[in-house]
C-alpha positions as CSV (number, residue, x, y, z in Angstrom):
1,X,9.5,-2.0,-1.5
2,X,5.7,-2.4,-0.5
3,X,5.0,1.1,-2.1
4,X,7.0,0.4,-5.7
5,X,4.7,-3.0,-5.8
6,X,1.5,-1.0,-4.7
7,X,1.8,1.6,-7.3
8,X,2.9,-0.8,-10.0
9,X,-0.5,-2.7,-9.1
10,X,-2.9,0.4,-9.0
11,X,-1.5,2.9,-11.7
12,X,0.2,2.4,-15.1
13,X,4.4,3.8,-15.5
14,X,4.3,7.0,-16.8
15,X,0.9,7.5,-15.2
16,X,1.1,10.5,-12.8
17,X,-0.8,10.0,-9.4
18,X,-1.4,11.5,-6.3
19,X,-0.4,10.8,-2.9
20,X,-3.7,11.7,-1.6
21,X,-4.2,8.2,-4.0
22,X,-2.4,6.3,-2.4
23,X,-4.2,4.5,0.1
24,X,-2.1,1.4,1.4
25,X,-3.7,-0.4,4.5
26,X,-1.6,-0.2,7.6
27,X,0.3,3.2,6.3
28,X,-0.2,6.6,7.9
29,X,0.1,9.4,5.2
30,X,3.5,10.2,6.7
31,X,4.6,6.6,6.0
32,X,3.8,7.1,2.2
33,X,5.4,10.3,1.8
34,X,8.9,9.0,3.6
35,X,8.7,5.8,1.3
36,X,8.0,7.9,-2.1
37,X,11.3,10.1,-1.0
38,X,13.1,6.5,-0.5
39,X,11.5,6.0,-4.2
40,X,12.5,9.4,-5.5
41,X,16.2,9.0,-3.7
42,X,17.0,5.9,-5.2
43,X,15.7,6.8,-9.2
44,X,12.2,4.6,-9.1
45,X,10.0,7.4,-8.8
46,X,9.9,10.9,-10.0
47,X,8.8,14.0,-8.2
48,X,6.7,16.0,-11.0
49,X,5.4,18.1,-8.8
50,X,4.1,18.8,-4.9
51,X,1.7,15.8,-4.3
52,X,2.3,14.3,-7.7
53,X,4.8,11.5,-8.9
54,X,5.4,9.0,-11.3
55,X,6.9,5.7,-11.9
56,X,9.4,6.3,-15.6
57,X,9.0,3.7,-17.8
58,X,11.8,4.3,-19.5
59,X,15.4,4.5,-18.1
60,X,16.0,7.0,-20.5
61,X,13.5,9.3,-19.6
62,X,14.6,8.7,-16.1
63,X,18.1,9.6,-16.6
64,X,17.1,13.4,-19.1
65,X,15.4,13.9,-16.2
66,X,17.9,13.6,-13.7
67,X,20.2,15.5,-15.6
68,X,18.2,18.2,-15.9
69,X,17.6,18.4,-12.4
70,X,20.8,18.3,-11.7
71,X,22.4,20.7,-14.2
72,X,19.5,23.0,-14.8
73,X,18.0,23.8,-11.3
């Protein structure tokens, strides 16, 4: 998980970003955005909105979150 360590490294959890931020060397834009879907997939990352994510820093937040995706949308 090159991204996960990447973010972890340039931006606090609960920090939103950018992916127009994300500037790994070696990674094409289209790279990053397939690897923050892995991220978003799996529960490390959150979607808030197009373009912008965040790492949860708590597993509880993460998990209201999911729910309400789930249930509510």
């Amino acid at each position: 998980m090159k991204l996960y360590d990447y973010i972890l490294e340039n931006f606090e959890k609960d920090e939103p970003f950018f992916v127009s931020e994300l500037n790994m060397p070696g990674s094409t834009k289209n790279n990053i955005r397939q690897a923050l879907k892995v991220l978003c997939d799996k529960g490390f990352a959150i979607r808030y909105d197009t373009g912008v994510y965040y790492i949860p820093k708590d597993i509880n937040k993460l998990l209201l979150f999911l729910i309400k995706e789930f249930y509510y949308s």
